[in-house]
N, CA, C and O atoms as a MOPAC input file, in Angstrom:
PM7 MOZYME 1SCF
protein

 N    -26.31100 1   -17.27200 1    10.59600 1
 C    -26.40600 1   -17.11100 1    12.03100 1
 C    -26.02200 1   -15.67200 1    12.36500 1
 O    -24.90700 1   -15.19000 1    12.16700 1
 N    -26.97200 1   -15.10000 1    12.84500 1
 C    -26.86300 1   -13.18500 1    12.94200 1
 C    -25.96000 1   -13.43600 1    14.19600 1
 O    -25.87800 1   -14.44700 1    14.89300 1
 N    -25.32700 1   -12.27600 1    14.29000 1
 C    -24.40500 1   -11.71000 1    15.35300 1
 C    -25.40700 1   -10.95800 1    16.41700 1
 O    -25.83700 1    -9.92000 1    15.91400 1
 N    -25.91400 1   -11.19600 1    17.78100 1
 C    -26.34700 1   -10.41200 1    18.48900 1
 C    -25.37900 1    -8.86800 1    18.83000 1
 O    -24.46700 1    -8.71400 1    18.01800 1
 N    -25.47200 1    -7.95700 1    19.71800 1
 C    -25.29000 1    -6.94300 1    19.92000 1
 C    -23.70800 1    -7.15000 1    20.57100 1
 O    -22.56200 1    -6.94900 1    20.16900 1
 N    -24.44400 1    -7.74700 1    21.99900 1
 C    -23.59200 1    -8.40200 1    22.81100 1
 C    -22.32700 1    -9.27400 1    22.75000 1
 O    -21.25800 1    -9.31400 1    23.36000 1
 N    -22.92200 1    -9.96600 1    21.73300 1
 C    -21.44000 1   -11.07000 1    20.97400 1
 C    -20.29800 1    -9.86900 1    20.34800 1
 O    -19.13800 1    -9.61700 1    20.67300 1
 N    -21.23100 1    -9.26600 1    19.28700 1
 C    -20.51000 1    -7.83200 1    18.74000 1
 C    -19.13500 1    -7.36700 1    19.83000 1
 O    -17.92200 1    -7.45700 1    19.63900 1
 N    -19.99600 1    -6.79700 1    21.13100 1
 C    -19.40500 1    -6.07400 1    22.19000 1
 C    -18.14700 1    -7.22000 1    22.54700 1
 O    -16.96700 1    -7.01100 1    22.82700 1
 N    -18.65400 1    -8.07600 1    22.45800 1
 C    -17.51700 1    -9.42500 1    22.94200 1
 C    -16.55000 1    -9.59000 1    22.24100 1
 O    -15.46200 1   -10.04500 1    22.59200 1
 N    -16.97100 1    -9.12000 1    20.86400 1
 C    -15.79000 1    -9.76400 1    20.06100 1
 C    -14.57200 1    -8.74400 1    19.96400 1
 O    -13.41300 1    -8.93400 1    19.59500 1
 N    -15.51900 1    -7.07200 1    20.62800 1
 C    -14.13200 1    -6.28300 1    20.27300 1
 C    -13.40300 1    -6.11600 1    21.63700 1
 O    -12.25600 1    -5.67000 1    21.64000 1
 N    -14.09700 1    -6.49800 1    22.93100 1
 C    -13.50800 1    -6.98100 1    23.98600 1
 C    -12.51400 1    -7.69600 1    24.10300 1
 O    -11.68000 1    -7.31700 1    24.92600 1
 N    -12.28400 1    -8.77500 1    23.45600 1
 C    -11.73800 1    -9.94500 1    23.13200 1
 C    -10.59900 1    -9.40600 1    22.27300 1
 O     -9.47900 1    -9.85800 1    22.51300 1
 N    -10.74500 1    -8.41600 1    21.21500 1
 C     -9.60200 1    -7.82500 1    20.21300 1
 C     -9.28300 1    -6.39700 1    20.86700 1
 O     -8.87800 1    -5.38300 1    20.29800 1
 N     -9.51100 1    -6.55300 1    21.90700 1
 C     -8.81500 1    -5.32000 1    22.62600 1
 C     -9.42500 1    -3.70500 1    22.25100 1
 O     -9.03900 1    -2.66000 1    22.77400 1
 N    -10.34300 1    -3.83700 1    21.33200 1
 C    -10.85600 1    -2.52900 1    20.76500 1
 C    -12.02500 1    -1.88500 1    21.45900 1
 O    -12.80800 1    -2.66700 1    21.99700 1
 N    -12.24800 1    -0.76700 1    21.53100 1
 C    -12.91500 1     0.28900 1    22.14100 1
 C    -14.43600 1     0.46100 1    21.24400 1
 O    -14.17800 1     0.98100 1    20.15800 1
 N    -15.48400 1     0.25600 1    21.35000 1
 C    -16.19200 1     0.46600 1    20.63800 1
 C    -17.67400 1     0.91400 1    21.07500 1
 O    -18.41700 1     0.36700 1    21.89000 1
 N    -17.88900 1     2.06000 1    20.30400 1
 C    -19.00000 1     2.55700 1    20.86300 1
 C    -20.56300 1     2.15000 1    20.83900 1
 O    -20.43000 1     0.96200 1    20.54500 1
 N    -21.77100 1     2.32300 1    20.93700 1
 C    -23.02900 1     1.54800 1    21.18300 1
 C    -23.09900 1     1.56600 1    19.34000 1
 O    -23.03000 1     0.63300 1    18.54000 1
 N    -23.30700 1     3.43700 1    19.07600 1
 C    -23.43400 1     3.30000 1    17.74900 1
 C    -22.61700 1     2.58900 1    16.44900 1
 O    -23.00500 1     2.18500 1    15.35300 1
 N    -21.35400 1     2.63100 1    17.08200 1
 C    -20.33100 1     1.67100 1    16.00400 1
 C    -20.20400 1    -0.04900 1    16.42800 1
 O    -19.42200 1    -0.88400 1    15.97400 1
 N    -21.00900 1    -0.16600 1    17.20200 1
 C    -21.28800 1    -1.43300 1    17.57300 1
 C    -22.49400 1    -2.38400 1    16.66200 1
 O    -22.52400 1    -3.46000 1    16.06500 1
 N    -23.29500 1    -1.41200 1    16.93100 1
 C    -24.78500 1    -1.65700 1    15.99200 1
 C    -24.36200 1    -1.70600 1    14.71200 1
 O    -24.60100 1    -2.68200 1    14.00200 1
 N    -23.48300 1    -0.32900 1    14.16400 1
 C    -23.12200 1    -0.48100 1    12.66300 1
 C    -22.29100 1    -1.85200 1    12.19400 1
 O    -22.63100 1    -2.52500 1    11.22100 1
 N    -21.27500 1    -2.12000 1    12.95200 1
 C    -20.68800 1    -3.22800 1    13.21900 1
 C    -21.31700 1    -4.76500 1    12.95800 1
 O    -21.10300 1    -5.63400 1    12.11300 1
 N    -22.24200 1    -4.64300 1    14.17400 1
 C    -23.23400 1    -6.09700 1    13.51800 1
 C    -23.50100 1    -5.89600 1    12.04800 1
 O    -23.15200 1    -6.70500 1    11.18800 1
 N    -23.98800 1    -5.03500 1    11.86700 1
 C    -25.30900 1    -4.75500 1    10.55200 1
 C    -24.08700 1    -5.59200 1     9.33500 1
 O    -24.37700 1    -6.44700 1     8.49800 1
 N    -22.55300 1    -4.91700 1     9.64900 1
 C    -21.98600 1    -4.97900 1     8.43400 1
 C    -21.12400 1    -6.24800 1     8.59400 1
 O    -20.42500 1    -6.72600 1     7.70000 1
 N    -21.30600 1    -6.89100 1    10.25600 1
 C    -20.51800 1    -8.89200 1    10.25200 1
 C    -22.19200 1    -9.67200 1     9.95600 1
 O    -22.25300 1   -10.87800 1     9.71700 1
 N    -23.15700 1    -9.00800 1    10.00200 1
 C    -24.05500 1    -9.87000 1     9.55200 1
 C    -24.36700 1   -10.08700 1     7.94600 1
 O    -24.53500 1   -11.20000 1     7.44800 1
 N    -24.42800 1    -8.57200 1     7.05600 1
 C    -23.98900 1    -8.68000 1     6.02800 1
 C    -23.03300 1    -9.81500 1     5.42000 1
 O    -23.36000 1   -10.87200 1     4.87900 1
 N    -22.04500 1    -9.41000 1     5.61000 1
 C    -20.74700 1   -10.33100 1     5.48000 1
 C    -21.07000 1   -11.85800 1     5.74700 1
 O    -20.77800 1   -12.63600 1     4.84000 1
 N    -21.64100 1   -12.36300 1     6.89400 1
 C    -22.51300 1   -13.57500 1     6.96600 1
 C    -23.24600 1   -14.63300 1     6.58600 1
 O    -23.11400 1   -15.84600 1     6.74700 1
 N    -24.33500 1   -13.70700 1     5.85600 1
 C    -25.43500 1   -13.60500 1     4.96300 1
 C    -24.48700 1   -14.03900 1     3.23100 1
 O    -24.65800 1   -15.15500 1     2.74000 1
 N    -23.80200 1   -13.26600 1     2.71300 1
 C    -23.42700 1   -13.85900 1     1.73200 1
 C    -22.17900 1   -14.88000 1     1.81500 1
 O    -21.66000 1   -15.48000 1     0.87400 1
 N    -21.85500 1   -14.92200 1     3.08200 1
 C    -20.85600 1   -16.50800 1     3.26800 1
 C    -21.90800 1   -17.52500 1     3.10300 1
 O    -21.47500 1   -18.34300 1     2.29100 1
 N    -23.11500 1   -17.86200 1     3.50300 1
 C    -24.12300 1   -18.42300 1     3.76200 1
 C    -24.54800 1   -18.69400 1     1.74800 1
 O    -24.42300 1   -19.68200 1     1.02500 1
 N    -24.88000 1   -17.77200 1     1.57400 1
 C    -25.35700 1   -17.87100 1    -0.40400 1
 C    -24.10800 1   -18.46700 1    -0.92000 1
 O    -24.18500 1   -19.33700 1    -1.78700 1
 N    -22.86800 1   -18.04600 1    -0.42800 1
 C    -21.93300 1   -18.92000 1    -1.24200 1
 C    -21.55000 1   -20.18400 1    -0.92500 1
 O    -20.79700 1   -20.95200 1    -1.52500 1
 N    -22.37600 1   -20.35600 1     0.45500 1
 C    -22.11400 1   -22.23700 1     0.89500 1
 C    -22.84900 1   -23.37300 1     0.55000 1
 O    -22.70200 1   -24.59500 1     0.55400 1
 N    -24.26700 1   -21.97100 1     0.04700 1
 C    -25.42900 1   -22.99400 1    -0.83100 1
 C    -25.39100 1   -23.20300 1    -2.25800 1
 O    -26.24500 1   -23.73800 1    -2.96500 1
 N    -24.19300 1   -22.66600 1    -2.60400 1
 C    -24.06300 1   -23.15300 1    -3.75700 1
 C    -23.96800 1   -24.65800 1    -4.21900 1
 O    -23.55100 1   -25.38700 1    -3.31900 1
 N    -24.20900 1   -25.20300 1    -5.22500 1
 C    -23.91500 1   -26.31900 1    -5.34000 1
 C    -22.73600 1   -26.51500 1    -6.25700 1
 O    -22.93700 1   -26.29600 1    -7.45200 1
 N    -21.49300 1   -26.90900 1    -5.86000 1
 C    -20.30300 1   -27.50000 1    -6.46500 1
 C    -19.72500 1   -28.54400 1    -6.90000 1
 O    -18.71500 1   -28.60000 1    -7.60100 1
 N    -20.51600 1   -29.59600 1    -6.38600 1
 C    -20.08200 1   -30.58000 1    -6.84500 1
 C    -19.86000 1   -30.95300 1    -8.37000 1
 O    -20.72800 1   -30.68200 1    -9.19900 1
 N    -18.41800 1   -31.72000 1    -8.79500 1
 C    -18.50500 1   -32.02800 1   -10.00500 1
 C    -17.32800 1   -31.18900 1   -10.47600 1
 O    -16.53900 1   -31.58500 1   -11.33500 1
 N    -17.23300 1   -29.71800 1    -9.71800 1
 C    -17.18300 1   -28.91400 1   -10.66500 1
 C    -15.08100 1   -28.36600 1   -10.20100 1
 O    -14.69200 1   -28.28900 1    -9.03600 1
 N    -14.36000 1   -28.15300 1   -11.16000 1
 C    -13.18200 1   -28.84400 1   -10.85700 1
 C    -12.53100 1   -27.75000 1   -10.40700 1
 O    -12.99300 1   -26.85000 1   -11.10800 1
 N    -11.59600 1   -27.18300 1    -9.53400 1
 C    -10.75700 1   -26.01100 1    -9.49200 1
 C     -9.75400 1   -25.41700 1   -10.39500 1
 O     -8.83700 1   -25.79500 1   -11.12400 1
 N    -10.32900 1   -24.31700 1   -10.02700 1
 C     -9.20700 1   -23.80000 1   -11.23600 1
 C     -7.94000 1   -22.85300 1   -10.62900 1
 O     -7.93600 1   -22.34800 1    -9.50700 1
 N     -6.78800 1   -22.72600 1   -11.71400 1
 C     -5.44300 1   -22.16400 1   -10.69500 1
 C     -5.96900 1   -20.94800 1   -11.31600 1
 O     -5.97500 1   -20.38200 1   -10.22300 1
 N     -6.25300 1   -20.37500 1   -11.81800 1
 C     -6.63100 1   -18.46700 1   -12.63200 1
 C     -8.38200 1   -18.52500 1   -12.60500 1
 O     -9.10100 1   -19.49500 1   -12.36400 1
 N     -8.69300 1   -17.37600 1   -12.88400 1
 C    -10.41200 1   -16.96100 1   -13.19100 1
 C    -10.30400 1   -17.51200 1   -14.81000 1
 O    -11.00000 1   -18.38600 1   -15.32700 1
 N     -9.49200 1   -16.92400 1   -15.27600 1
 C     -9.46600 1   -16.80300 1   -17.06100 1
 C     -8.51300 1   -18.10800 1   -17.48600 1
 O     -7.63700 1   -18.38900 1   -16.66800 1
 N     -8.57900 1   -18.71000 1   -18.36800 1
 C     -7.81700 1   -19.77100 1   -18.77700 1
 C     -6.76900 1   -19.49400 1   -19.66800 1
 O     -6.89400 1   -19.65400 1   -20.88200 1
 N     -5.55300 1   -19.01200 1   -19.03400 1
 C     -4.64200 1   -18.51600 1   -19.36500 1
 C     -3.24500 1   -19.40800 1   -19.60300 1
 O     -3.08500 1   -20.33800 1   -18.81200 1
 N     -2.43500 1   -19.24400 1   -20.41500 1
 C     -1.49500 1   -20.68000 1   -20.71400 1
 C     -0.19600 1   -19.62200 1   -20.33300 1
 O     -0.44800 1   -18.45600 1   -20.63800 1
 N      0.80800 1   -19.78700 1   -19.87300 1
 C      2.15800 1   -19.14300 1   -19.39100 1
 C      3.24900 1   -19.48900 1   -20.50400 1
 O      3.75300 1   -20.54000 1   -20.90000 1
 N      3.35900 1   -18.44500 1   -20.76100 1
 C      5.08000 1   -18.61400 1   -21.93700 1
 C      5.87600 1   -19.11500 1   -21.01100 1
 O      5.92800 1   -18.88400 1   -19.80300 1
 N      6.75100 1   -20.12300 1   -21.96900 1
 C      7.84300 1   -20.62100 1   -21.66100 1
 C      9.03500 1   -20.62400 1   -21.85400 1
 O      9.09000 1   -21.31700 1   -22.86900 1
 N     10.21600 1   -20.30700 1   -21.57900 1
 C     11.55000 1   -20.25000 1   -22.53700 1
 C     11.99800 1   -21.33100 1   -22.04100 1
 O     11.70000 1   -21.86300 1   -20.97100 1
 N     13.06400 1   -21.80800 1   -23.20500 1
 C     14.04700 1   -22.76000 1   -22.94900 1
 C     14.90700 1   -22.31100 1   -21.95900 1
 O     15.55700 1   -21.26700 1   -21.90200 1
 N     14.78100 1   -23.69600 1   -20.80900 1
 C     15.85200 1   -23.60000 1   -19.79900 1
 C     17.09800 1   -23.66900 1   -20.54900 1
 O     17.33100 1   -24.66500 1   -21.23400 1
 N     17.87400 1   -22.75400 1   -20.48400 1
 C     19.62800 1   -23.10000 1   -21.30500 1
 C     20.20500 1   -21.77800 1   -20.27300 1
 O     19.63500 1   -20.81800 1   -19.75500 1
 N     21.54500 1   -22.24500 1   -20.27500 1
 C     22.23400 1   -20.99500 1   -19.49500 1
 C     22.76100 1   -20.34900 1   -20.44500 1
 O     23.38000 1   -20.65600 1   -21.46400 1
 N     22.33700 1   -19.15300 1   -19.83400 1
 C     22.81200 1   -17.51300 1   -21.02700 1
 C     23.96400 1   -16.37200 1   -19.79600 1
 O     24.12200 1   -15.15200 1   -19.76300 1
 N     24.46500 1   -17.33500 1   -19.07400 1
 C     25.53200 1   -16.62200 1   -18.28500 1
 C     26.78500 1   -17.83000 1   -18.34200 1
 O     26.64600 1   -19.05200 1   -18.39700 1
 N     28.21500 1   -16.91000 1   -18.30300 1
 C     29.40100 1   -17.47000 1   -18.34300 1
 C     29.80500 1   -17.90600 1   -16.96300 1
 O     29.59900 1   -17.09600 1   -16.06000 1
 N     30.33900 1   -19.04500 1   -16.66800 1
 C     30.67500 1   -19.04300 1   -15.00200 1
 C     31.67600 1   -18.14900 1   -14.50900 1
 O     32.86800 1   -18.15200 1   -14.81600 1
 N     31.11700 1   -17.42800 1   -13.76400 1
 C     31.97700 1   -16.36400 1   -13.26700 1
 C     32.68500 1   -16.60300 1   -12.11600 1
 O     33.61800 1   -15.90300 1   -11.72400 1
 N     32.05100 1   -18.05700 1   -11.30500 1
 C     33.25300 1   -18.14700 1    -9.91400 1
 C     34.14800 1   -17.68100 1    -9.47400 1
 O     34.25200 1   -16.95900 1    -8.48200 1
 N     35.32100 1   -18.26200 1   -10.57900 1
 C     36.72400 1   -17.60200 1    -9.81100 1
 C     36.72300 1   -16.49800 1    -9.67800 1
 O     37.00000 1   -16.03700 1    -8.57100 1
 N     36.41300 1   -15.66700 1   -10.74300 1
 C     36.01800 1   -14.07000 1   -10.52500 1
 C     35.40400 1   -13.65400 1    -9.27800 1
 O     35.92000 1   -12.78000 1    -8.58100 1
 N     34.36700 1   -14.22000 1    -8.98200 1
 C     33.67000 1   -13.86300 1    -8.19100 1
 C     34.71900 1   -13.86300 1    -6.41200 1
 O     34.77400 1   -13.14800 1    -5.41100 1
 N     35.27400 1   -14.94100 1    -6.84100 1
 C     36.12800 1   -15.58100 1    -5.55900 1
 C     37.26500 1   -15.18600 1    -5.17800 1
 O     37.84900 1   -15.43000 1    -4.12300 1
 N     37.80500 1   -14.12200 1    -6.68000 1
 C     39.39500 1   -13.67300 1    -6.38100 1
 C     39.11600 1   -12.18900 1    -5.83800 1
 O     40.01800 1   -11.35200 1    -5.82600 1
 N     37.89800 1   -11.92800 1    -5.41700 1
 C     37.88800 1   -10.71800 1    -4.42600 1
 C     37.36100 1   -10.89000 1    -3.42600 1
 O     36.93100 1    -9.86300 1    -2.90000 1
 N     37.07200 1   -12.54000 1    -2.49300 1
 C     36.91200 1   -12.72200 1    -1.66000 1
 C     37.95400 1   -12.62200 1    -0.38200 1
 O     38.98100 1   -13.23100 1    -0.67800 1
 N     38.00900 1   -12.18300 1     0.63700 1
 C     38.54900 1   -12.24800 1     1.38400 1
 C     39.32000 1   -13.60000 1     2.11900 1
 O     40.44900 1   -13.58100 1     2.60900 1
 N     38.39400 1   -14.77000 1     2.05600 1
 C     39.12500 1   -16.02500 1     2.04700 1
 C     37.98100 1   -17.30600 1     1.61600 1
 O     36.79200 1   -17.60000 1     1.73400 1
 N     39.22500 1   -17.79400 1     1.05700 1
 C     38.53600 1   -18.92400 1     0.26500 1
 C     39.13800 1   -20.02300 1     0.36300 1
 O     40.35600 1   -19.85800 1     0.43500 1
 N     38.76800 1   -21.22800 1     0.40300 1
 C     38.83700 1   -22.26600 1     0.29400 1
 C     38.21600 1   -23.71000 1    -0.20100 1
 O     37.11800 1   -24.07000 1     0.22300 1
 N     39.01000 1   -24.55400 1    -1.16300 1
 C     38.12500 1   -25.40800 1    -1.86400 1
 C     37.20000 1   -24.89100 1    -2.63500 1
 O     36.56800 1   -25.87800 1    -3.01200 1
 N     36.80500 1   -24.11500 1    -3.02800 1
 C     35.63200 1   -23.17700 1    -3.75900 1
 C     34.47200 1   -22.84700 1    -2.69100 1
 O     33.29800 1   -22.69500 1    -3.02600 1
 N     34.91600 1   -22.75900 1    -1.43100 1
 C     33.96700 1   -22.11300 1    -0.84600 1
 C     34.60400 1   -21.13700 1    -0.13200 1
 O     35.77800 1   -21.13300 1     0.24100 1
 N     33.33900 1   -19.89900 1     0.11800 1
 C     33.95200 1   -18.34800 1     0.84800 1
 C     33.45300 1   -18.90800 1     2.72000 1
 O     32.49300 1   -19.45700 1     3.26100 1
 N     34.82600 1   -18.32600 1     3.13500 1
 C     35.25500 1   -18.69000 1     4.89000 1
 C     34.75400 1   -17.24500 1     5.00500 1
 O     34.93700 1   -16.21700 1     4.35300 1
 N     33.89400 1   -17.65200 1     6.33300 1
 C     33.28100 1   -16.38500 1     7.01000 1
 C     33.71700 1   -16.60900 1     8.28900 1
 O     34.21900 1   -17.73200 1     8.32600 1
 N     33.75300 1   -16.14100 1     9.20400 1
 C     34.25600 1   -15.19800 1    10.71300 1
 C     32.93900 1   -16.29700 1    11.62000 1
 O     31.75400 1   -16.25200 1    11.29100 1
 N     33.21600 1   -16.78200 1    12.22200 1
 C     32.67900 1   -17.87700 1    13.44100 1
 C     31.59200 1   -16.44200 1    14.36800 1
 O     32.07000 1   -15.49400 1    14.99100 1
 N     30.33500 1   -16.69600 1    14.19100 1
 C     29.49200 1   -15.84000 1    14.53400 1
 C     28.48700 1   -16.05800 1    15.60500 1
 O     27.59500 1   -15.26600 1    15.91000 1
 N     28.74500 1   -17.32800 1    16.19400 1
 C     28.06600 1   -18.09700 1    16.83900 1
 C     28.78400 1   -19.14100 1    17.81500 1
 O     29.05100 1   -20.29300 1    17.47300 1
 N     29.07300 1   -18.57800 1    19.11500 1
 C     29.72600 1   -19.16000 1    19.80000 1
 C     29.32000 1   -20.64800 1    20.70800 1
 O     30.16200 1   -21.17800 1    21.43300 1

């Protein structure tokens, strides 16, 4: 479905943009373009045919989930300003 001139003019009306006769015309030429091959890619026929998560069929390394860090909490907590129960007290910020 081509873009008339007018719709063109409308649509940059509508997006607030300034546009001139000649960048208007260029404009269609290149949302009708754009159009035109939405259109070839809707006639494709797909059915059957399954989605894929990548272009290339690619498999992802995995490492073993295991923890490779020491718990550092208290550390972390004995330069907190205040603490309690193992959780850090912050300043009431929201009245």
């Amino acid at each position: 479905m081509p873009l008339s001139l007018d719709e063109v003019k409308r649509i940059a009306h509508l997006a607030r943009l300034e546009i001139s006769e000649a960048d208007a015309a260029q404009t269609q030429g290149q949302l009708n373009d754009i159009f035109g091959l939405i259109e070839q890619m809707q006639a494709v026929a797909t059915e059957g045919i399954e989605p894929m998560a990548h272009a290339q069929d690619l498999v992802l390394r995995l490492r073993e989930d295991a923890v490779t860090e020491s718990n550092q909490h208290p550390l972390f907590q004995s330069v907190a300003p205040q603490v309690e129960a193992g959780l850090y007290l912050v300043p009431k910020v929201i009245e």
